[in-house]
C-alpha positions, 0 to 999 in steps of 0.5 A: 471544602476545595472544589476538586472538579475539572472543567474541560473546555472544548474549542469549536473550529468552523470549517468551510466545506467541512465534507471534503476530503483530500490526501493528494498535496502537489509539490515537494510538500508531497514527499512528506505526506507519506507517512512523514517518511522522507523517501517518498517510496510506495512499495505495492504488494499483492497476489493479483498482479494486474491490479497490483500494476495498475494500483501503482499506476493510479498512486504515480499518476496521483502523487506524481512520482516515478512509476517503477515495476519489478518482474519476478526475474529482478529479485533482490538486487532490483528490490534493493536498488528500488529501496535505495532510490526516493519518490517512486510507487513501486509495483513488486512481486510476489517474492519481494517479501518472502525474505525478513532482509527484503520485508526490513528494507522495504518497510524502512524506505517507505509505506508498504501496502498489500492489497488484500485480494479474496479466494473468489476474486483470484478464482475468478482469474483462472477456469476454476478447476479443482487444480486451479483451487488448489494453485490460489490456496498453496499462493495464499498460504505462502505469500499472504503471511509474509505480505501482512508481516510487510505491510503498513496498511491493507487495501481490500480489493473487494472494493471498486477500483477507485475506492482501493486508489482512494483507500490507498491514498488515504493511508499512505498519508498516515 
């Protein structure tokens, strides 16, 4: 009778300092590590727009790539030019991906990230009158869906702000 069992054979690797962990590469070498996209663009979204800003920020600083913000006065045409340029963190507003063209555009010239921001976390924003919670739930209802429809990854913001940085680097580079 013939032997039909498979024998797998598992390499081991020795890996020196096998805790550390790291996304950032310096150089040219860095504008492929994110996501083997060739444009180097990260494109930031999200309904808190100080830690949007200041997410962009770190990345920029980190990957050392231009730091570019989009006011909600630029619109399309400021969001189509930032799609069209390489090697930028860019910080978009809230309308950035109300539109399928601009959501299209912008997952093809980079990695989108949405930092995912919770009711109590936008609250907090603002004096928490009745009014105010009905302003945080008409934003969520009508942006998130199209953020999440944009996004490559999701950055919850219920984390320290160097855990969103590390998270956010850790996931560009997929």
């Amino acid at each position: 009778m013939k032997d039909t069992k498979t024998d797998f054979i598992m390499d081991k690797f020795e890996i020196e300092e096998s805790d550390k962990k790291s996304v950032y590469v310096p150089g040219e070498a860095r504008n492929m590590i994110i996501g083997g996209r060739e444009s180097g663009n990260v494109f930031i979204l999200s309904l808190d727009d100080d830690i949007r800003d200041r997410i962009a920020e770190a990345l920029s600083e980190k990957l050392e790539l231009k730091l570019l913000k989009i006011g909600r006065d630029g619109g399309t045409p400021a969001i189509t030019e930032a799609a069209e340029n390489d090697n930028q963190v860019v910080s978009l507003p809230r309308g950035a991906a109300l539109a399928e063209k601009n959501r299209e555009m912008l997952q093809a010239n980079g990695k989108v990230l949405f930092i995912m921001c919770d009711f109590m976390a936008l609250l907090k924003a603002t004096d928490g009158s009745e009014d105010a919670r009905t302003e945080i739930t008409n934003l969520i209802n009508r942006f998130e869906p199209h953020f999440m429809n944009s996004a490559h990854h999701i950055i919850r913001s219920d984390q320290s702000f160097d855990e969103m940085v590390q998270d956010a680097l850790e996931k560009i580079s997929l």
